[in-house]
C-alpha positions in Angstrom: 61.1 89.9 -70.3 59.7 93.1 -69.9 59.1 92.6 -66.1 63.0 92.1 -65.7 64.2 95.2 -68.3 61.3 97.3 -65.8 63.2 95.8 -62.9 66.7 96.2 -64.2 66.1 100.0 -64.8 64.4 100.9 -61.6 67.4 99.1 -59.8 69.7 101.1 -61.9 68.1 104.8 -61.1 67.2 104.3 -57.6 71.5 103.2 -57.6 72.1 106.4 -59.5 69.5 108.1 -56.4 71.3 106.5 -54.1 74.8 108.0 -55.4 73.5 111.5 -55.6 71.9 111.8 -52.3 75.7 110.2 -50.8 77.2 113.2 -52.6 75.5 115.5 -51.6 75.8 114.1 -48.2 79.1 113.7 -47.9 80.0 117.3 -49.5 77.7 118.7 -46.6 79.4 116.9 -43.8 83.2 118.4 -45.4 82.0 121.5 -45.6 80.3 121.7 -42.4 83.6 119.9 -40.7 85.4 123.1 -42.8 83.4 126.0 -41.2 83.5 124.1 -37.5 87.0 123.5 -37.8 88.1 127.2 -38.9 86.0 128.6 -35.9 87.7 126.3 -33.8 85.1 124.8 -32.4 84.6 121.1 -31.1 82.1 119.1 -32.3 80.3 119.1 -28.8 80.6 122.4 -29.1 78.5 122.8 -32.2 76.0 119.9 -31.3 75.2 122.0 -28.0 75.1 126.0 -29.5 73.1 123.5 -32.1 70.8 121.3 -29.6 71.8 118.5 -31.0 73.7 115.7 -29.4 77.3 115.5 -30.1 77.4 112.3 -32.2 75.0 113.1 -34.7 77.3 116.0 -35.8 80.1 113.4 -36.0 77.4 111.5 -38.2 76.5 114.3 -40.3 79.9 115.4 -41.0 80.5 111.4 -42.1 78.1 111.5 -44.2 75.9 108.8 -42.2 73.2 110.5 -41.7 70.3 112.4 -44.2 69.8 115.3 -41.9 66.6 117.5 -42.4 66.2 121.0 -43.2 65.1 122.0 -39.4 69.0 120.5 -38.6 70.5 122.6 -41.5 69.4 125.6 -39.9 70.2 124.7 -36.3 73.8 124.0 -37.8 74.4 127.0 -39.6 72.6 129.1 -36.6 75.5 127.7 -34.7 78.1 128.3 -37.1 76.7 131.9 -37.7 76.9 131.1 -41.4 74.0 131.3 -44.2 72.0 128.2 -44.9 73.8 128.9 -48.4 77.5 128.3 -47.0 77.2 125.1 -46.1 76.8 124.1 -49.8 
């Protein structure tokens, strides 16, 4: 019994992980999608002032990828924005 209560509650707050990180991801992707999209730049345009190829910006503003801190700050280098703005 105790196995399956242990079981049950790490399912239920690696879920609740699970939601958080999704959040965060997706509110990262809108508001980098915002700040490209009021420059009016493409997304191959970002992905090539970034160095990064043009379909993982499409996935980062989706929300499909977890991008690393290194690719925050190629993104907001390209943007010309603060780390900061992009949260």
């Amino acid at each position: 019994m105790l196995l399956k209560l242990n079981t049950k509650v790490s399912f239920t707050y690696l879920h609740l992980a699970m939601k958080s990180s999704q959040k965060i991801l997706k509110k990262f992707g809108e508001k980098v999608r915002e700040i490209r999209k009021d420059k009016e730049m493409s997304q191959e345009e970002l992905a090539h002032k970034a160095n990064l190829h043009r379909t993982y910006i499409g996935m980062i503003e989706r929300a499909e990828k977890n991008i690393t801190l290194v690719n925050i700050e190629k993104i907001a280098t390209a943007l010309g924005v603060k780390i900061k703005k992009l949260f």
